[in-house]
mmCIF entry with sequence, helices, sheets and N, C-alpha, C, O atoms, coordinates in Angstrom:
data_MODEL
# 
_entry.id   MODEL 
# 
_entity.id                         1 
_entity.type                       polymer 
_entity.pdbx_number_of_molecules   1 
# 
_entity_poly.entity_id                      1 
_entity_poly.type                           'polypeptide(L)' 
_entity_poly.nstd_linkage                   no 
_entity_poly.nstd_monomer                   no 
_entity_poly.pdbx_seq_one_letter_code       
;(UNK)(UNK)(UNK)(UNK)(UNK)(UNK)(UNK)(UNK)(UNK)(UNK)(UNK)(UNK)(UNK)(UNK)(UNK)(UNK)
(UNK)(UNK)(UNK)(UNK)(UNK)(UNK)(UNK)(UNK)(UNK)(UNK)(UNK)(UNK)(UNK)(UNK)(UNK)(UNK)
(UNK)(UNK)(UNK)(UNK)(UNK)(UNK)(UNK)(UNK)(UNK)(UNK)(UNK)(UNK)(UNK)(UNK)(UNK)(UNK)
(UNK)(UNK)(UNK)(UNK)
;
_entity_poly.pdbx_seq_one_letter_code_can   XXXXXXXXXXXXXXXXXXXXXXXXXXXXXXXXXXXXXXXXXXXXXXXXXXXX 
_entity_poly.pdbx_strand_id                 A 
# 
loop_
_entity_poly_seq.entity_id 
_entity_poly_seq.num 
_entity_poly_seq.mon_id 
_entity_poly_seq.hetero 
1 1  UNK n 
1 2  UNK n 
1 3  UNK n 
1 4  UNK n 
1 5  UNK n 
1 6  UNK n 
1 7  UNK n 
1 8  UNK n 
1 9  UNK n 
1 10 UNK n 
1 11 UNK n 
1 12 UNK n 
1 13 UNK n 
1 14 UNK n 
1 15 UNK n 
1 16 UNK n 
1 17 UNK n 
1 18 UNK n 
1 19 UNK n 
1 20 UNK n 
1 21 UNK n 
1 22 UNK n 
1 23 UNK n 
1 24 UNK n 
1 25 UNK n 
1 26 UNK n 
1 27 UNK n 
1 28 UNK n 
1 29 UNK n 
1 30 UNK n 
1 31 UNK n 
1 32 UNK n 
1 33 UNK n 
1 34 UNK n 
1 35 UNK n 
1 36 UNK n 
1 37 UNK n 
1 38 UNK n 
1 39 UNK n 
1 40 UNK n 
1 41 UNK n 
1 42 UNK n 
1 43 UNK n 
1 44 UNK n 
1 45 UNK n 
1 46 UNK n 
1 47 UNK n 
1 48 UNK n 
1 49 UNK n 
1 50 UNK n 
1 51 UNK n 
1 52 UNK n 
# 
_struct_asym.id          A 
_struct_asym.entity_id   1 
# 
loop_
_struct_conf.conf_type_id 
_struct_conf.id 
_struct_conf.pdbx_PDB_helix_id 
_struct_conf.beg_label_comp_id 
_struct_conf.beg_label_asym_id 
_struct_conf.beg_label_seq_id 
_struct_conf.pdbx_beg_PDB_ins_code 
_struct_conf.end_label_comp_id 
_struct_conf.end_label_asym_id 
_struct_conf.end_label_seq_id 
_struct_conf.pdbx_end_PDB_ins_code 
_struct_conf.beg_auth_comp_id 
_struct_conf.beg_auth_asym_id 
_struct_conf.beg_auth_seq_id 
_struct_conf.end_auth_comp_id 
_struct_conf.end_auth_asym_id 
_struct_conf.end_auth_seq_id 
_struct_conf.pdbx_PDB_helix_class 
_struct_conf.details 
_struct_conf.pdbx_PDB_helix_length 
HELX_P HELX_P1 AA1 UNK A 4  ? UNK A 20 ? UNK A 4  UNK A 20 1 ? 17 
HELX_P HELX_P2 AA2 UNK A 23 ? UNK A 31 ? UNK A 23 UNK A 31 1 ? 9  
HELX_P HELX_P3 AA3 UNK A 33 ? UNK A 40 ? UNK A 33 UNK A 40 1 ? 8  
# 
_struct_conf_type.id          HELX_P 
_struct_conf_type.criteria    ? 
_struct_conf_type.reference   ? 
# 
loop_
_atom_site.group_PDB 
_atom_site.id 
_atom_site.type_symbol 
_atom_site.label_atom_id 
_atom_site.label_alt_id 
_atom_site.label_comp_id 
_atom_site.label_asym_id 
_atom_site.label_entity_id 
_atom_site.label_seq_id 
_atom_site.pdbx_PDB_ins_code 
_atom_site.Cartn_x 
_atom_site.Cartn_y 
_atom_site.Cartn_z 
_atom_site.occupancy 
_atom_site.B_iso_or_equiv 
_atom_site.pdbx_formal_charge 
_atom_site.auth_seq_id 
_atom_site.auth_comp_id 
_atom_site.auth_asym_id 
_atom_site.auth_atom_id 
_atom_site.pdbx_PDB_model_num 
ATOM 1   N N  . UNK A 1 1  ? 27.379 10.633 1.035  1.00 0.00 ? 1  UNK A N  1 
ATOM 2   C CA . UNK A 1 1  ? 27.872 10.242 2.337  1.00 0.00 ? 1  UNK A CA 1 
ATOM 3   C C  . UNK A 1 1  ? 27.678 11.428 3.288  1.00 0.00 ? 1  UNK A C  1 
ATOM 4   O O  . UNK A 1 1  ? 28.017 12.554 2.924  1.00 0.00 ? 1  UNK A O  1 
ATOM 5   N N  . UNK A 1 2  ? 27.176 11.222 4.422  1.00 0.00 ? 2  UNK A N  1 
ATOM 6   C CA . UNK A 1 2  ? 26.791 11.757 5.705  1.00 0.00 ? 2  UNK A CA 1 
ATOM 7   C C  . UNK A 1 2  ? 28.564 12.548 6.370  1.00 0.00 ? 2  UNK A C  1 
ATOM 8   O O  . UNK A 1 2  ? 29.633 11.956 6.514  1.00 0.00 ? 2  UNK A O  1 
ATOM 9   N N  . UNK A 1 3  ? 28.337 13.563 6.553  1.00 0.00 ? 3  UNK A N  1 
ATOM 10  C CA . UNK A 1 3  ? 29.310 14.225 7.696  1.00 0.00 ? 3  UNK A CA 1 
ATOM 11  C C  . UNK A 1 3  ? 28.815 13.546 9.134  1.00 0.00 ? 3  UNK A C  1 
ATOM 12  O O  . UNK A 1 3  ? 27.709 13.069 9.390  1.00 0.00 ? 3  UNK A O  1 
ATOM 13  N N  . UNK A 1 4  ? 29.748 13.633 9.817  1.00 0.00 ? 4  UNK A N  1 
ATOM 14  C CA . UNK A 1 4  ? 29.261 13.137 11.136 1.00 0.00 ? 4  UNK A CA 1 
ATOM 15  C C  . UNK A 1 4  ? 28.303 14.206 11.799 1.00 0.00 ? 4  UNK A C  1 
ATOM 16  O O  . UNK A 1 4  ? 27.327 13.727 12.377 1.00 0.00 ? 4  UNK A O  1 
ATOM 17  N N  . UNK A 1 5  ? 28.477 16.023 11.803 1.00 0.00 ? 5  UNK A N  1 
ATOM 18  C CA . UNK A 1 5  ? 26.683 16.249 11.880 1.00 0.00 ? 5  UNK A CA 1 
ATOM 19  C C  . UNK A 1 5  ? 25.713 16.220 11.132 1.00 0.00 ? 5  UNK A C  1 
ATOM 20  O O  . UNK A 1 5  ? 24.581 16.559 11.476 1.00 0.00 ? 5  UNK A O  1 
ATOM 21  N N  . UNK A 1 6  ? 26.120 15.694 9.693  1.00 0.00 ? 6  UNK A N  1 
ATOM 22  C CA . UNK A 1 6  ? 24.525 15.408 9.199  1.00 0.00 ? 6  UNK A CA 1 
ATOM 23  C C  . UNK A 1 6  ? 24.062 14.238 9.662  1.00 0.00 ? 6  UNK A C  1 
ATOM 24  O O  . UNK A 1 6  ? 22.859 14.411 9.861  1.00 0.00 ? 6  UNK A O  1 
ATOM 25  N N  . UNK A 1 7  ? 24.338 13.237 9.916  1.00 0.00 ? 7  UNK A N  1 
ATOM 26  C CA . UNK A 1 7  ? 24.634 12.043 10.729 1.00 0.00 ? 7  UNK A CA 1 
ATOM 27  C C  . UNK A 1 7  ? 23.516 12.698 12.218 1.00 0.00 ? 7  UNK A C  1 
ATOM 28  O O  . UNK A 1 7  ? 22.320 12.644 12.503 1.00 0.00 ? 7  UNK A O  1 
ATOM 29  N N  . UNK A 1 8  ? 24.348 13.085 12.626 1.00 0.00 ? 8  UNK A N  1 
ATOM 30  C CA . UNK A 1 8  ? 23.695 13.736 13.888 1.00 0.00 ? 8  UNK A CA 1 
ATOM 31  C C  . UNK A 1 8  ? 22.371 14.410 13.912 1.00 0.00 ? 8  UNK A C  1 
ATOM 32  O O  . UNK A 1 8  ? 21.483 14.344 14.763 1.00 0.00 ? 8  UNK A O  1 
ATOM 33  N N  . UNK A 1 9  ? 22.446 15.260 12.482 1.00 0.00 ? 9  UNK A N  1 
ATOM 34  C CA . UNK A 1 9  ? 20.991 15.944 12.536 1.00 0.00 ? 9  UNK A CA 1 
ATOM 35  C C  . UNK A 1 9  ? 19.937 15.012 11.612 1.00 0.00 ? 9  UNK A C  1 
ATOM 36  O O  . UNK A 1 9  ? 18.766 15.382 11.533 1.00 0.00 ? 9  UNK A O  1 
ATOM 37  N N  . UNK A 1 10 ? 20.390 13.762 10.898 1.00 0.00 ? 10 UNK A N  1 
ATOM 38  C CA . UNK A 1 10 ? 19.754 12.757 10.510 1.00 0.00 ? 10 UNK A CA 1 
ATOM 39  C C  . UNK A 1 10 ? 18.783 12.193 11.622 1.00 0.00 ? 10 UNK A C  1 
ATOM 40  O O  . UNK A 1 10 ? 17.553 12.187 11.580 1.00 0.00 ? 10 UNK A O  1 
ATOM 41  N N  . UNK A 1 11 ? 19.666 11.688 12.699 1.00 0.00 ? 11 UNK A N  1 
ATOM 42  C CA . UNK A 1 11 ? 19.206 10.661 13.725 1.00 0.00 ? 11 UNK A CA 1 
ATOM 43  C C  . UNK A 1 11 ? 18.466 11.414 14.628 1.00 0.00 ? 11 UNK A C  1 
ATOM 44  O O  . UNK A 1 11 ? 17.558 10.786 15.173 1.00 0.00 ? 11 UNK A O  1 
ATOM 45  N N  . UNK A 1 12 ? 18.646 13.074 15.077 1.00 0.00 ? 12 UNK A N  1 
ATOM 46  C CA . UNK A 1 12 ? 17.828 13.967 15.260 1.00 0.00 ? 12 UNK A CA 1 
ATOM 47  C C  . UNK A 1 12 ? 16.683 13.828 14.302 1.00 0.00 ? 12 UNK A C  1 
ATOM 48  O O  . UNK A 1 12 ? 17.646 13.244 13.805 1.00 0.00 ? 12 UNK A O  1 
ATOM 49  N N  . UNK A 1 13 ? 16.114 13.789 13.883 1.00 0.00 ? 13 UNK A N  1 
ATOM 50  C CA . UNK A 1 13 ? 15.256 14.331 12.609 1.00 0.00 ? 13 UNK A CA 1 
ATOM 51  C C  . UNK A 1 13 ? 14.385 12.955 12.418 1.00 0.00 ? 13 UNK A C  1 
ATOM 52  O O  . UNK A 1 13 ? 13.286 13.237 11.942 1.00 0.00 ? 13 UNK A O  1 
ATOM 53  N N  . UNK A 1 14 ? 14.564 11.419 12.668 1.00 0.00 ? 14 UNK A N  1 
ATOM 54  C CA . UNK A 1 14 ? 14.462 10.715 12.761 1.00 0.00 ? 14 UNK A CA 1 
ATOM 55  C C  . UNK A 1 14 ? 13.714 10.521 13.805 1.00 0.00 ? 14 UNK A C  1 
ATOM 56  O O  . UNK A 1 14 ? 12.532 10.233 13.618 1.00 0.00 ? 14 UNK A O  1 
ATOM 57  N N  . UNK A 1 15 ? 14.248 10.640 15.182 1.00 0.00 ? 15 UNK A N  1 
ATOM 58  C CA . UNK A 1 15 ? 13.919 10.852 16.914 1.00 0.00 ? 15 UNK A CA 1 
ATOM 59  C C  . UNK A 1 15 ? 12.599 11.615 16.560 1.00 0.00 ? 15 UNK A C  1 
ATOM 60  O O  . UNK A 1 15 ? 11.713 10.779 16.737 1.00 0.00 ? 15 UNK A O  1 
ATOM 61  N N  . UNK A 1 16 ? 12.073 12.695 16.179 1.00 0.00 ? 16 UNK A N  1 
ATOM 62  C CA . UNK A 1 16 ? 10.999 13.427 16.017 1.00 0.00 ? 16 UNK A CA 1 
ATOM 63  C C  . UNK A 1 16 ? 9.906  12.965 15.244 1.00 0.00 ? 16 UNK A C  1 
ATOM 64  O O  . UNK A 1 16 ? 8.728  12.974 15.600 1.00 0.00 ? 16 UNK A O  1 
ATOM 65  N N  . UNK A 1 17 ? 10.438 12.492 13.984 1.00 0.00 ? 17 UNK A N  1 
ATOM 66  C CA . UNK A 1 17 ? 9.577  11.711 13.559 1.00 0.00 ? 17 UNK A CA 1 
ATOM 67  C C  . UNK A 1 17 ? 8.681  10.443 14.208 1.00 0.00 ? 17 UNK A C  1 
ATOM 68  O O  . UNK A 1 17 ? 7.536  10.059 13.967 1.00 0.00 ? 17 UNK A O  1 
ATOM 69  N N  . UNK A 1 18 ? 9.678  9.984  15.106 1.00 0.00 ? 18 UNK A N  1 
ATOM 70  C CA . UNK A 1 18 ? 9.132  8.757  15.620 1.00 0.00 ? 18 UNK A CA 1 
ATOM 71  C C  . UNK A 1 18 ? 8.304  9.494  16.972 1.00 0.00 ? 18 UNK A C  1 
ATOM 72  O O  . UNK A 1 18 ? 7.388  8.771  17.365 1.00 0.00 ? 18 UNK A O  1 
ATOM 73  N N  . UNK A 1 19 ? 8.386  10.214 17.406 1.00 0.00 ? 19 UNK A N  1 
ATOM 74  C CA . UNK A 1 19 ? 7.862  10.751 18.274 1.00 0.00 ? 19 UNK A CA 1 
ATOM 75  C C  . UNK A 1 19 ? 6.517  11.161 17.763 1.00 0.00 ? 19 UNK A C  1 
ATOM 76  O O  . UNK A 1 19 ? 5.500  11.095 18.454 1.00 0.00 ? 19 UNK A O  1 
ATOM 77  N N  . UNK A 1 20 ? 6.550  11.587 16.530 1.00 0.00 ? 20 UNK A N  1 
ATOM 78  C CA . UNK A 1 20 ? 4.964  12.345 15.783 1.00 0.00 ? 20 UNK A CA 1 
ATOM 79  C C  . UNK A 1 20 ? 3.809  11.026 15.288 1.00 0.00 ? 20 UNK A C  1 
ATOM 80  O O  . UNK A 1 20 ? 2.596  10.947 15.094 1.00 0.00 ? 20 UNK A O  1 
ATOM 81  N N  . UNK A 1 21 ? 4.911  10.165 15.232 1.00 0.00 ? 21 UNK A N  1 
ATOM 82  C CA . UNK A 1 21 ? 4.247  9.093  14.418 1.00 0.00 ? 21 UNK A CA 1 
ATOM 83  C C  . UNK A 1 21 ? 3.252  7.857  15.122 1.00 0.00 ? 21 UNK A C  1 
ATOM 84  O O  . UNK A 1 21 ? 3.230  7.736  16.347 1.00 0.00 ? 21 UNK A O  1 
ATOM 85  N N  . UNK A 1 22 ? 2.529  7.061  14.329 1.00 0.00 ? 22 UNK A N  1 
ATOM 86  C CA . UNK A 1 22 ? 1.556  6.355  15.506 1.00 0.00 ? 22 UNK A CA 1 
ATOM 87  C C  . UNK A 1 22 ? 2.205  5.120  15.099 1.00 0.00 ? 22 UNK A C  1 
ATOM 88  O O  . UNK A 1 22 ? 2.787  4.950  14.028 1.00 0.00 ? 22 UNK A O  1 
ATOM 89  N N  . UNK A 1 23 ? 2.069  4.316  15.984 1.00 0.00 ? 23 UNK A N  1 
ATOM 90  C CA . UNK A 1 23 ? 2.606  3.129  16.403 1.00 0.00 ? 23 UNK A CA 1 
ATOM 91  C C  . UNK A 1 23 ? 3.658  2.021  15.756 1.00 0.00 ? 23 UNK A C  1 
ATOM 92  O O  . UNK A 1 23 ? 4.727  1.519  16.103 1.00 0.00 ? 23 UNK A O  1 
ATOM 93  N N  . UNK A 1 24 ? 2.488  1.890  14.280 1.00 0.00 ? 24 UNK A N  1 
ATOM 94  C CA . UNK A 1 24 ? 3.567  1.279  13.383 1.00 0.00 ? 24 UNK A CA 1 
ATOM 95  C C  . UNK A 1 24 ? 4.366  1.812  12.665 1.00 0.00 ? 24 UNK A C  1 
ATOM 96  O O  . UNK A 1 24 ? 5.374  1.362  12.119 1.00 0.00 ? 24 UNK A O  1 
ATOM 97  N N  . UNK A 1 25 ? 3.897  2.839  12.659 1.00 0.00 ? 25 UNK A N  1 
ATOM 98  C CA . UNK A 1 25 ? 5.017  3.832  11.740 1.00 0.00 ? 25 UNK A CA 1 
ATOM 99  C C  . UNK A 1 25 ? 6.598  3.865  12.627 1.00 0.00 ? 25 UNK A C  1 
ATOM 100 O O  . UNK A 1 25 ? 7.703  3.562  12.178 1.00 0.00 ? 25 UNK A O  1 
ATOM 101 N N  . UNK A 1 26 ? 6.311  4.248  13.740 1.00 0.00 ? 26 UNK A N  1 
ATOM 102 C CA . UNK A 1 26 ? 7.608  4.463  14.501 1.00 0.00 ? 26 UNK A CA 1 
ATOM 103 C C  . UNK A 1 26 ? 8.077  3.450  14.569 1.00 0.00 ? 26 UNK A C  1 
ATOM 104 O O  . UNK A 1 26 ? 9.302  3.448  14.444 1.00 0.00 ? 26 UNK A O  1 
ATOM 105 N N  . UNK A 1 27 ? 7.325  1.969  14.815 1.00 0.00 ? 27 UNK A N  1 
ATOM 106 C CA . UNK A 1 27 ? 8.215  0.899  15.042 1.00 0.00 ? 27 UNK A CA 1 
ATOM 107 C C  . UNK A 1 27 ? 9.263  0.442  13.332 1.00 0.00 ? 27 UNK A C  1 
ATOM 108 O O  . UNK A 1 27 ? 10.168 -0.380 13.194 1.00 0.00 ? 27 UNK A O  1 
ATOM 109 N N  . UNK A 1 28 ? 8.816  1.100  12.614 1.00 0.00 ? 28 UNK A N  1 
ATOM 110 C CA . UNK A 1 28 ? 9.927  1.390  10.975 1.00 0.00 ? 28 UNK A CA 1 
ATOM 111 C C  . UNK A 1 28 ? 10.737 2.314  11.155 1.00 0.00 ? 28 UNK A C  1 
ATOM 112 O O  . UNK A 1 28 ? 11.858 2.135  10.679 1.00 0.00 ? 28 UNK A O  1 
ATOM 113 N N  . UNK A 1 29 ? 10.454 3.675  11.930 1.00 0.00 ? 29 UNK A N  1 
ATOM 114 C CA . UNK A 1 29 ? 11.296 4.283  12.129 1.00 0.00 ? 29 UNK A CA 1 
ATOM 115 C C  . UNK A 1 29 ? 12.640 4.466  12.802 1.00 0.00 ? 29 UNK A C  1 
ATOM 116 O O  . UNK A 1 29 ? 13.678 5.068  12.533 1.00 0.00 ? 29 UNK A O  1 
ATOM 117 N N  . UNK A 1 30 ? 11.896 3.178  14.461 1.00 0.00 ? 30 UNK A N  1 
ATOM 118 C CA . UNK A 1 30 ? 12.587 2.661  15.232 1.00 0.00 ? 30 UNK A CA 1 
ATOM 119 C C  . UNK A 1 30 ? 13.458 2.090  14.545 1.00 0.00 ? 30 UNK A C  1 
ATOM 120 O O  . UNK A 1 30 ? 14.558 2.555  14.847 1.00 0.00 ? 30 UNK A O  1 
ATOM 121 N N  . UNK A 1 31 ? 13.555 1.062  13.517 1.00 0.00 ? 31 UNK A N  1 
ATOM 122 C CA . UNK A 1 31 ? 14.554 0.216  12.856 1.00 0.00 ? 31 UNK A CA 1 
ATOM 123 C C  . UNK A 1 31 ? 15.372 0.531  11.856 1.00 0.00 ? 31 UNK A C  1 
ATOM 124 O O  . UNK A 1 31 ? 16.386 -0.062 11.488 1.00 0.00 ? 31 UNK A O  1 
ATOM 125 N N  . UNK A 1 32 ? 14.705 1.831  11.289 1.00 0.00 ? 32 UNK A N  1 
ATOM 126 C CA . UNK A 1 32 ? 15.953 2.855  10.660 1.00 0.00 ? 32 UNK A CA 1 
ATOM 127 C C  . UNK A 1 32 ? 16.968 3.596  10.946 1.00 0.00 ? 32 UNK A C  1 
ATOM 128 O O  . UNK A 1 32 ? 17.938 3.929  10.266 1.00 0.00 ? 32 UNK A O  1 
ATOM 129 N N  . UNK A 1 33 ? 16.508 3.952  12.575 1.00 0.00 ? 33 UNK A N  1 
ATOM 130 C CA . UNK A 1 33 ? 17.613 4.666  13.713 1.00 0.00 ? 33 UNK A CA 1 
ATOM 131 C C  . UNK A 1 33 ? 18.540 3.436  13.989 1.00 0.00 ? 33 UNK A C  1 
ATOM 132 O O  . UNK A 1 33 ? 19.696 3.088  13.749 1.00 0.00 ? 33 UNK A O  1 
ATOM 133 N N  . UNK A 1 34 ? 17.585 3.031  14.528 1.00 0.00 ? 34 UNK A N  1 
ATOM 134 C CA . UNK A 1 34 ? 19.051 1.701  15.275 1.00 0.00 ? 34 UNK A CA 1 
ATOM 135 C C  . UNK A 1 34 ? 19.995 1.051  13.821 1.00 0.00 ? 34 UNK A C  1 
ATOM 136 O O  . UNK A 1 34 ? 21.089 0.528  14.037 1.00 0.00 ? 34 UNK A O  1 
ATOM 137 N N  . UNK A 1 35 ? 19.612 1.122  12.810 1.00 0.00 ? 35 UNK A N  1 
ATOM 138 C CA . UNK A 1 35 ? 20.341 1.040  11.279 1.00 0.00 ? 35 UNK A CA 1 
ATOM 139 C C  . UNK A 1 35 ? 21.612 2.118  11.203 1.00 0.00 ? 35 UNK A C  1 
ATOM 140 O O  . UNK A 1 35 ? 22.810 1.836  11.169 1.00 0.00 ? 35 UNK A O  1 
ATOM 141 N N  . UNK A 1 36 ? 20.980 3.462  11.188 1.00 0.00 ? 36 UNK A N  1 
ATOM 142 C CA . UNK A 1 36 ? 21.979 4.906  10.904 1.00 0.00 ? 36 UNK A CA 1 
ATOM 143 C C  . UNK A 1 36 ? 22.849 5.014  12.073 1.00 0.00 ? 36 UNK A C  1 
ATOM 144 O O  . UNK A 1 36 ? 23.844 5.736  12.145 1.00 0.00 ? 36 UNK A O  1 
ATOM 145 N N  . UNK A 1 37 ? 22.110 3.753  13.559 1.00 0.00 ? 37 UNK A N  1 
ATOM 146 C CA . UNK A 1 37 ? 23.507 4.091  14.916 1.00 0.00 ? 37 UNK A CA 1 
ATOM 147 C C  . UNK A 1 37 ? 24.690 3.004  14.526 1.00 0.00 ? 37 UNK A C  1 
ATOM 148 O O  . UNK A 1 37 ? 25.884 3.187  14.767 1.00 0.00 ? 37 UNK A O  1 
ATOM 149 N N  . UNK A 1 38 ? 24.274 2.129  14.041 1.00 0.00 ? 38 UNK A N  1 
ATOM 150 C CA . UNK A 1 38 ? 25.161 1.188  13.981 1.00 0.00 ? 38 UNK A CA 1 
ATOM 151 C C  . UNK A 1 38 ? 26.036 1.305  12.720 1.00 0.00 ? 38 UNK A C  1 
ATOM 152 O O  . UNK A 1 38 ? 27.177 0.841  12.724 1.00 0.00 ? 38 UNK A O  1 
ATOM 153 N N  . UNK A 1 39 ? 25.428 2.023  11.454 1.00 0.00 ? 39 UNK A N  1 
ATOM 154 C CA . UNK A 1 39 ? 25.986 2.190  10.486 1.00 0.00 ? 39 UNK A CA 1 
ATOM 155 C C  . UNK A 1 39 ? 27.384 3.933  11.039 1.00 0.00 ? 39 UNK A C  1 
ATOM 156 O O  . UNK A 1 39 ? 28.517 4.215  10.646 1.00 0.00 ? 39 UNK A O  1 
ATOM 157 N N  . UNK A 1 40 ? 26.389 4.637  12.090 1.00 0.00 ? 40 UNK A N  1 
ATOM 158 C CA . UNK A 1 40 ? 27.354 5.907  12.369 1.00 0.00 ? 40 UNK A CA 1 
ATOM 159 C C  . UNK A 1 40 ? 28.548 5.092  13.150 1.00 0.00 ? 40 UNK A C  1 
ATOM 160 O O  . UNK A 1 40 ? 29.610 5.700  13.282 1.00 0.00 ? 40 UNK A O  1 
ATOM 161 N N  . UNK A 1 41 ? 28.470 4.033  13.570 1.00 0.00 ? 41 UNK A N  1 
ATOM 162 C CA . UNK A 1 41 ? 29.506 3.272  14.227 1.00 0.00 ? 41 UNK A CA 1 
ATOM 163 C C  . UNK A 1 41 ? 30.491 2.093  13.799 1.00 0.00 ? 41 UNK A C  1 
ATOM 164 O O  . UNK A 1 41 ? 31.360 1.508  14.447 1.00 0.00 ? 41 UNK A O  1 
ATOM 165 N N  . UNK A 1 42 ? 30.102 1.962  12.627 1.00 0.00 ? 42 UNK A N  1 
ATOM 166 C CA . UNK A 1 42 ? 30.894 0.609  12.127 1.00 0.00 ? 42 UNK A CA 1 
ATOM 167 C C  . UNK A 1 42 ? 30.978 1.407  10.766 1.00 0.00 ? 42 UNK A C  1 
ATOM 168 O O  . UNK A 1 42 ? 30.214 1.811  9.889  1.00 0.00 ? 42 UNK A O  1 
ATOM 169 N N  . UNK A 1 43 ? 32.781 1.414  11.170 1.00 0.00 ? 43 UNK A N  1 
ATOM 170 C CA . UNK A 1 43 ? 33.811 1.863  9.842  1.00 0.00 ? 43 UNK A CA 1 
ATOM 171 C C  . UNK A 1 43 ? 33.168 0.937  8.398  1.00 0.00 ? 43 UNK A C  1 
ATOM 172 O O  . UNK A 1 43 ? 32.913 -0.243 8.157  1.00 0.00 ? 43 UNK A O  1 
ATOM 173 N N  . UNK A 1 44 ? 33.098 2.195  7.691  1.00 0.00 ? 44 UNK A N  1 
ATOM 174 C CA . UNK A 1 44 ? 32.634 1.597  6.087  1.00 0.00 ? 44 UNK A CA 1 
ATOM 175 C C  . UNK A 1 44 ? 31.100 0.924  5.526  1.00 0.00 ? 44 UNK A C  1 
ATOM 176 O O  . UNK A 1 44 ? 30.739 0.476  4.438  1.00 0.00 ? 44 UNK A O  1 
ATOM 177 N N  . UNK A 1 45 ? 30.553 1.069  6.600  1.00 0.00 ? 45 UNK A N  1 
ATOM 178 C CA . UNK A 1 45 ? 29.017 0.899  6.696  1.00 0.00 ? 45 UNK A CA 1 
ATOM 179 C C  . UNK A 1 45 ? 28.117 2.260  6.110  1.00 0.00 ? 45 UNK A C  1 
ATOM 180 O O  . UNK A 1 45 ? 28.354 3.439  6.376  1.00 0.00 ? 45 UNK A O  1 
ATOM 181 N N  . UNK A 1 46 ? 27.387 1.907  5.531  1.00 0.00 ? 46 UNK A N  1 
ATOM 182 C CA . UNK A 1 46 ? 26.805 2.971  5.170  1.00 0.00 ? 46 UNK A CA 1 
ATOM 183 C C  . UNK A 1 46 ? 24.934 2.517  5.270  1.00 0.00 ? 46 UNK A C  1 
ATOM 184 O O  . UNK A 1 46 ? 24.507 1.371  5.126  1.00 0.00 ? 46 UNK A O  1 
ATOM 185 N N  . UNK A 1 47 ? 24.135 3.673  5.530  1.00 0.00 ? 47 UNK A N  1 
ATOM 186 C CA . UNK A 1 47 ? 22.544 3.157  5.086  1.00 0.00 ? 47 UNK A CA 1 
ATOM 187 C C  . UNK A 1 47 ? 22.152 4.551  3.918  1.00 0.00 ? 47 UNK A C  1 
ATOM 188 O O  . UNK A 1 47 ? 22.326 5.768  3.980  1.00 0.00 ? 47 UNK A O  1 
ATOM 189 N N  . UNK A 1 48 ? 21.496 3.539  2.795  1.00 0.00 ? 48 UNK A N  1 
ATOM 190 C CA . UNK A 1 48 ? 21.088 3.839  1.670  1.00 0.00 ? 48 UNK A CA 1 
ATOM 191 C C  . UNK A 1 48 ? 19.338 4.502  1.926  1.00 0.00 ? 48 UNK A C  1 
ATOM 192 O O  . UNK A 1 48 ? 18.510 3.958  2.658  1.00 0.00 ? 48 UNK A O  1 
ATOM 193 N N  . UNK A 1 49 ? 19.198 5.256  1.446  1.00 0.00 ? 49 UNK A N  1 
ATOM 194 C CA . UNK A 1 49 ? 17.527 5.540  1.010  1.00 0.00 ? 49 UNK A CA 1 
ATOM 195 C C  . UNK A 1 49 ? 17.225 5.285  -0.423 1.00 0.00 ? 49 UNK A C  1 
ATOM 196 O O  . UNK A 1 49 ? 17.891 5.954  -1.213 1.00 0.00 ? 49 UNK A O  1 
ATOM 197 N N  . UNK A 1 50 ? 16.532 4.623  -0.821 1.00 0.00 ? 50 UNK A N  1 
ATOM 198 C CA . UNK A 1 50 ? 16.089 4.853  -1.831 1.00 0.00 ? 50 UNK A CA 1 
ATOM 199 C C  . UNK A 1 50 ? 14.879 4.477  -2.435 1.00 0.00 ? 50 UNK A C  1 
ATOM 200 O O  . UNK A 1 50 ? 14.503 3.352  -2.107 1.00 0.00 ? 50 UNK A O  1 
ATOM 201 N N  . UNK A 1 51 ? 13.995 5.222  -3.400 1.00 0.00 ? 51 UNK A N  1 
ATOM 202 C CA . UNK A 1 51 ? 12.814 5.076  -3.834 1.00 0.00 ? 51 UNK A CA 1 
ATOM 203 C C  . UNK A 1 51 ? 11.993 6.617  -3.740 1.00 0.00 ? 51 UNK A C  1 
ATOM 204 O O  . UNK A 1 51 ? 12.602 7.667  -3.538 1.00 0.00 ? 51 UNK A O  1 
ATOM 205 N N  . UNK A 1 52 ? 10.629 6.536  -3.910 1.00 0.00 ? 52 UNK A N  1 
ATOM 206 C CA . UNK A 1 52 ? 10.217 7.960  -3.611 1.00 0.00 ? 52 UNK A CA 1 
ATOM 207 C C  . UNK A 1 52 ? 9.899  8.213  -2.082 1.00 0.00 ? 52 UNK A C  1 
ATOM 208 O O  . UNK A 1 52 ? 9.551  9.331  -1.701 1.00 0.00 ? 52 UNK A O  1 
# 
């Protein structure tokens, strides 16, 4: 589980990526942010990574 600044430097870290990335990539990335805002906002929500 995320502290609220790893949280912060997650969705930071995220923002850059999508910025480096070409088109379709960001539009996955896009939908992982708006995932980690809504999950940093709704009590007991969490987003999972997993795989390699």
């Amino acid at each position: 589980m995320l502290s609220g600044s790893e949280m912060e430097q997650l969705l930071d870290e995220l923002h850059i990526l999508m910025d480096r990335s070409s088109p379709p990539d960001a539009v996955v990335l896009g939908a992982v942010v708006a995932l980690a805002e809504r999950c940093r906002r709704e009590l007991g929500a969490e987003l999972r990574f997993e795989g390699d």
